[in-house]
N, C-alpha and C positions, 0 to 999 in steps of 0.2 A: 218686643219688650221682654224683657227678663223678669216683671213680679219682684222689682228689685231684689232680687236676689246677688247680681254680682255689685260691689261697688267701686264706684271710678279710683284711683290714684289720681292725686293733687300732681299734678302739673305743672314745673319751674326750671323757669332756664334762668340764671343767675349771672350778673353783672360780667364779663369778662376782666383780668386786671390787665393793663397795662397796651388795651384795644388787641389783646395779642387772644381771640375768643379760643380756647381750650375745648368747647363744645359750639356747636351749632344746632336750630333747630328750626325743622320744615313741616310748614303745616300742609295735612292736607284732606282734604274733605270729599267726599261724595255724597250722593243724593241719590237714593230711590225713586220708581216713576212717582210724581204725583197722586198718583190716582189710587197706590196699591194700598190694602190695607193691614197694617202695621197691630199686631195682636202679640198674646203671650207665647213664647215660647213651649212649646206643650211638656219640655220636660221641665218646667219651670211652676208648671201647676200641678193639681192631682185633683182627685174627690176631697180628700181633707184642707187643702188648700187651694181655694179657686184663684184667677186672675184678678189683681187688686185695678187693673184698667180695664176700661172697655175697648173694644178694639174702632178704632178710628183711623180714617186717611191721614195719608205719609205728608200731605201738605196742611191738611189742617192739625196736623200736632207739632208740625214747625210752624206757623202760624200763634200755634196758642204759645210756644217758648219764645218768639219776636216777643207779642205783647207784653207775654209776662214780663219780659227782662227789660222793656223800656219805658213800661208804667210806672216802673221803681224811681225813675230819674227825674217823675214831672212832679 
């Protein structure tokens, strides 16, 4: 975790005209083990600025972004 400190770019791949696509795009994902635990980056904190997370496992903080994002829908 970064202490949000960097933030993401919005993300858009845009209609092609004419089915003739001018760009393409390939997702692609990895996963860390399970088990490892997922903390601030330490140059991302200091004494004057602590870690705004706690540090937590790699599967239970994908876990809590599942739920969150599909509680929205019910």
């Amino acid at each position: 975790m970064d202490n949000d400190h960097w933030i993401s770019t919005p993300h858009r791949v845009l209609a092609s005209l004419n089915n003739n696509p001018a760009r393409q795009s390939i997702a692609y994902f990895c996963q860390i083990n399970p088990d490892e635990i997922v903390t601030c980056i330490p140059t991302c904190s200091s004494k004057n600025k602590s870690s705004k997370y706690p540090p937590i496992r790699s599967w239970d903080l994908i876990m809590q972004k599942y739920l969150a994002s599909t509680q929205k829908n019910k």
